[in-house]
C-alpha positions as CSV (number, residue, x, y, z in Angstrom):
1,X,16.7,7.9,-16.5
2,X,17.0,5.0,-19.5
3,X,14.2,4.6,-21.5
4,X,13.8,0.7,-21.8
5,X,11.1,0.6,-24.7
6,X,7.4,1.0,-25.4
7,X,4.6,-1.3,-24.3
8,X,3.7,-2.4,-27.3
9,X,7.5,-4.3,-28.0
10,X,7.8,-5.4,-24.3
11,X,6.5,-7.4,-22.3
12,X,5.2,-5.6,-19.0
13,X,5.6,-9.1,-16.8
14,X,8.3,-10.3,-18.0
15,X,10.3,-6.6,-17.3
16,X,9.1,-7.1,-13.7
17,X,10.2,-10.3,-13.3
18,X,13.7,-9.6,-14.2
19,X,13.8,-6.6,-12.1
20,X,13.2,-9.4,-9.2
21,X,15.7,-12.5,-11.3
22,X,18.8,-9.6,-11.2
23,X,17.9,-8.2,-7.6
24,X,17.5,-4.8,-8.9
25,X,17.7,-1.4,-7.1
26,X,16.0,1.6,-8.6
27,X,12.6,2.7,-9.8
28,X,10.6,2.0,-12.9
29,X,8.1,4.0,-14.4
30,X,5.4,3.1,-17.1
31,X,3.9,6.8,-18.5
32,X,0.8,6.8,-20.9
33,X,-0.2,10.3,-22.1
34,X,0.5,12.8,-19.7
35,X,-0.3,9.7,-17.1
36,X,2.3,7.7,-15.5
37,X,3.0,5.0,-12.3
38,X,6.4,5.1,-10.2
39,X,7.8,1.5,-9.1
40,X,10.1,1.6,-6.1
41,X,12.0,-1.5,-6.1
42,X,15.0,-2.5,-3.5
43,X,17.0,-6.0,-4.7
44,X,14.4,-7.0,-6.6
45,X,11.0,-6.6,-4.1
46,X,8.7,-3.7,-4.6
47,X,9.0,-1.4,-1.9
48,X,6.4,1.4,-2.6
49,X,4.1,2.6,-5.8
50,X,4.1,6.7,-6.5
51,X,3.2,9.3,-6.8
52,X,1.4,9.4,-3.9
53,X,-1.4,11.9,-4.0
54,X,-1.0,14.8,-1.7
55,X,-4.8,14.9,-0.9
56,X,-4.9,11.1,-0.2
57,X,-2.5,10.1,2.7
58,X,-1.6,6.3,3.8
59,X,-4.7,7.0,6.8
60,X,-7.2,7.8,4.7
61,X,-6.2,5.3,2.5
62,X,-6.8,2.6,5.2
63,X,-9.9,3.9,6.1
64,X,-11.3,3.9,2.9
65,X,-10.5,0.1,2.5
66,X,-11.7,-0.9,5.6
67,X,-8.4,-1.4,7.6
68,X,-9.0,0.7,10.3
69,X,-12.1,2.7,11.6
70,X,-12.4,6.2,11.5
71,X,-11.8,6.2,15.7
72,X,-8.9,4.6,15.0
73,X,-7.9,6.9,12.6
74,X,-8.5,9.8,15.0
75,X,-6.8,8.0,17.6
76,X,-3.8,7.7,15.6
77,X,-3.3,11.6,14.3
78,X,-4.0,12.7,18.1
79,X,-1.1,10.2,19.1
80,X,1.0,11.4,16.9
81,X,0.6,15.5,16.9
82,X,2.1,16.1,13.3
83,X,0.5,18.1,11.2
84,X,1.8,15.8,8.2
85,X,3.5,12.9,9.6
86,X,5.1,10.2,7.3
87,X,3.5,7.1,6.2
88,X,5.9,5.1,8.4
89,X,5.0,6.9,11.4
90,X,1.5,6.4,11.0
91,X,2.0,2.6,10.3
92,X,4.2,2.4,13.3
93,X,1.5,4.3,15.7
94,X,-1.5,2.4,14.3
95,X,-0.4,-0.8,15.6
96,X,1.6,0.1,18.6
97,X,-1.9,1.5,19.8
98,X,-3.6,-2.2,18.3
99,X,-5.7,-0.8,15.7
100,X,-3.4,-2.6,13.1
101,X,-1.2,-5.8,12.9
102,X,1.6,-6.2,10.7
103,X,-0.4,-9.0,9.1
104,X,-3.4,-7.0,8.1
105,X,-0.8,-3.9,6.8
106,X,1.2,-6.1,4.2
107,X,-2.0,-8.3,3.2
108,X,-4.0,-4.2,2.4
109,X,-0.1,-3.3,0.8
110,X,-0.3,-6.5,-1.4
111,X,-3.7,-5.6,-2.5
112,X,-3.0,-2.4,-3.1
113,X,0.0,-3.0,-5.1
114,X,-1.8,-5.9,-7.0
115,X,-4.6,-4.0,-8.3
116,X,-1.6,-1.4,-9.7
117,X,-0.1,-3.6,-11.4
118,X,-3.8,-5.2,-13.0
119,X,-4.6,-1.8,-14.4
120,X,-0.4,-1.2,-16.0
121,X,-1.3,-4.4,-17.1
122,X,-4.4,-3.2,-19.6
123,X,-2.0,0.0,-20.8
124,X,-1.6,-1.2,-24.6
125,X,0.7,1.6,-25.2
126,X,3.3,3.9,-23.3
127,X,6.7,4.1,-22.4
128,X,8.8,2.7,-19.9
129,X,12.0,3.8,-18.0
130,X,14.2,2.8,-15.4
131,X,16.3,5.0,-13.0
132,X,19.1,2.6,-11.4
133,X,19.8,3.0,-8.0
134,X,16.8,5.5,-6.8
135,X,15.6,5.2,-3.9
136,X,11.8,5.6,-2.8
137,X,10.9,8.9,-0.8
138,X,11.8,9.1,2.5
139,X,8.3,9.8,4.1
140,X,6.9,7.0,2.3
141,X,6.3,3.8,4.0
142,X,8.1,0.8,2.8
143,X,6.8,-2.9,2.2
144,X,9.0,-5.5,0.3
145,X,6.9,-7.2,-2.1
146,X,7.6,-9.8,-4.6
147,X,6.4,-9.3,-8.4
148,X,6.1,-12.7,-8.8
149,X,3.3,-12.6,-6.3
150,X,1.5,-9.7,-7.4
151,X,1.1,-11.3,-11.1
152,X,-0.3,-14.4,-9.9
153,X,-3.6,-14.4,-9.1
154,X,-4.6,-14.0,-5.1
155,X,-5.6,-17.2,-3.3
156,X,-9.0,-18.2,-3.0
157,X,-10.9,-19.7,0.2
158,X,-12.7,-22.7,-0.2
159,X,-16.4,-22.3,-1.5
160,X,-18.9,-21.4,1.9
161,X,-21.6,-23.8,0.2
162,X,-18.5,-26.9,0.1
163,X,-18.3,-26.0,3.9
164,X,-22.2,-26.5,4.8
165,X,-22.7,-29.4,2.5
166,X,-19.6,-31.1,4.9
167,X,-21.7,-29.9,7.9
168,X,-24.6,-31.3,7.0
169,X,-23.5,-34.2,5.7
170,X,-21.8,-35.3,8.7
171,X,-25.2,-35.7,10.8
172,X,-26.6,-37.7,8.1
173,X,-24.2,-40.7,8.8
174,X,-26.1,-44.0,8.9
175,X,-25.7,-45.8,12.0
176,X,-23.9,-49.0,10.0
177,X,-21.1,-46.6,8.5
178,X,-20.3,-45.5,11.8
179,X,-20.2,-48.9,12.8
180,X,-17.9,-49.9,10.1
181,X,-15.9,-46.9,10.9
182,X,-15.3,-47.8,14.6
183,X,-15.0,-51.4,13.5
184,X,-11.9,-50.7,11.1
185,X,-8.6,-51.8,12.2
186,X,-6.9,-48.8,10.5
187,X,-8.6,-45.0,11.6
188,X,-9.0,-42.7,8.4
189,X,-6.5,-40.4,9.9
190,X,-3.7,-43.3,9.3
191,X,-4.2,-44.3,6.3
192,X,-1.6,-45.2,3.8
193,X,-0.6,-42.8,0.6
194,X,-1.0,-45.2,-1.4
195,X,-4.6,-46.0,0.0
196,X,-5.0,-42.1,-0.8
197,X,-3.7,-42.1,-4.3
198,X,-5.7,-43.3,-7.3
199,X,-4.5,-44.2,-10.6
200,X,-3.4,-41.4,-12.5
201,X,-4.8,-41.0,-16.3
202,X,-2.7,-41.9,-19.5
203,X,-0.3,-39.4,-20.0
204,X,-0.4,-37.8,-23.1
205,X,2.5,-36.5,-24.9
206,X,2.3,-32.9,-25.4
207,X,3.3,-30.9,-28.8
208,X,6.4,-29.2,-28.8
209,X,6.6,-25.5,-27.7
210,X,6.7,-23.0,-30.8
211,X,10.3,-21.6,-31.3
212,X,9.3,-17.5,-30.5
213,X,9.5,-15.5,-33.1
214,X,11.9,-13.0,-32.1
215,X,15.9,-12.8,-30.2
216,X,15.5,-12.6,-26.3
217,X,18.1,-10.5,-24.4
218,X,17.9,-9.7,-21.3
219,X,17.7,-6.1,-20.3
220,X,19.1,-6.3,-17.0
221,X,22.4,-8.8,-17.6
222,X,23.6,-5.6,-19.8
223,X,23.0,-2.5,-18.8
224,X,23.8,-0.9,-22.7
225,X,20.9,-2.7,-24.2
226,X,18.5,-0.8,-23.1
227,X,16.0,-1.0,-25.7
228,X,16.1,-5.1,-26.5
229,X,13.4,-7.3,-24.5
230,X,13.9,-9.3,-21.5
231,X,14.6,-12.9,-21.9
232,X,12.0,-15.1,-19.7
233,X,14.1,-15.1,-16.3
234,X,14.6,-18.2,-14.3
235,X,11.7,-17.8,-11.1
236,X,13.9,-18.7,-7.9
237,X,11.8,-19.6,-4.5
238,X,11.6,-16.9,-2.4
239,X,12.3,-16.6,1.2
């Protein structure tokens, strides 16, 4: 396994990223005294986060978050009659019996994987290596996740209080708007863009960008440079 660097002189982001830029096949681990977190990547996605503790298995796991309910969970293990079946297996029988979809699995996956990465993310120190080429365990089940997503931030739903102040103000319509409205030769639904479009504000020239302070090479365009820093990778849309 190559030891890329230490925390402190890289940039944990930035290393992720260009595991995803170069399509990269093999697992990455940050360790932190005597802890450490296994990434299972496969071209660039995250496939699976280890080690995955042996008193903790993916079922459990989904009950405790909410996923599924604990008749669901003893529906499952009767179905499938293993003592210790595979993750995959368990996914698979979960929503062939309807307990699961495939939505709710990979949105409980992301989250999962997200809330990883947040807690690497407050290591200051540690150490981290990358094994090219390794492939994640066979019993463990498999999700291809972006990196790039699991930095950003998760979406947010529009405030509920926005929603009831729409409701109520909807009733509340005098009886000469509506008449305006009805009267209008244009509906609001057809309305032209540049009807919608105010005038934008002054724009403001921006300083320039400081000139970083130190040489950026990219780890994964050379595989002998092991120990130099990543240089910010291009993002590319994903599929």
């Amino acid at each position: 396994m190559s030891h890329i660097g230490q925390l402190e002189q890289l940039n944990l982001p930035l290393v992720l990223q260009g595991i995803e830029t170069y399509a990269k096949t093999g697992l990455l681990v940050v360790k932190k005294e005597g802890r450490w977190v296994e990434l299972y990547f496969r071209d660039g996605r995250l496939m699976c986060i280890g080690p995955a503790r042996p008193n903790s298995t993916l079922s459990d796991r989904l009950l405790q978050a909410g996923v599924i309910s604990a008749k669901a969970l003893q529906d499952t293990l009767t179905a499938v009659g293993d003592v210790q079946p595979g993750e995959t297996r368990i996914a698979l029988t979960l929503m062939d019996l309807g307990h699961m979809s495939h939505e709710s699995l990979r949105a409980w996956a992301t989250e999962e994987a997200r809330e990883v990465i947040k807690v690497l993310l407050t290591w200051q120190s540690g150490e981290i290596y990358f094994e090219d080429g390794t492939q994640p365990p066979a019993d463990r089940l498999l999700v291809a996740l972006s990196p790039a997503t699991l930095l950003s931030p998760p979406p947010t739903a529009a405030p509920a209080q926005r929603q009831r102040d729409e409701g109520i103000e909807a009733p509340l319509q005098s009886t000469k708007e509506k008449h305006e409205v009805k009267a209008s030769a244009q509906p609001a639904s057809l309305l032209s863009a540049a009807q919608l479009v105010t005038e934008p504000p002054p724009v403001v020239p921006s300083p320039p960008s400081p000139v970083p302070s130190f040489s950026t090479v990219n780890i994964f365009s050379d595989t002998n440079a092991h120990a130099l820093p990543l240089t910010p990778p291009v993002r590319v849309d994903q599929p």
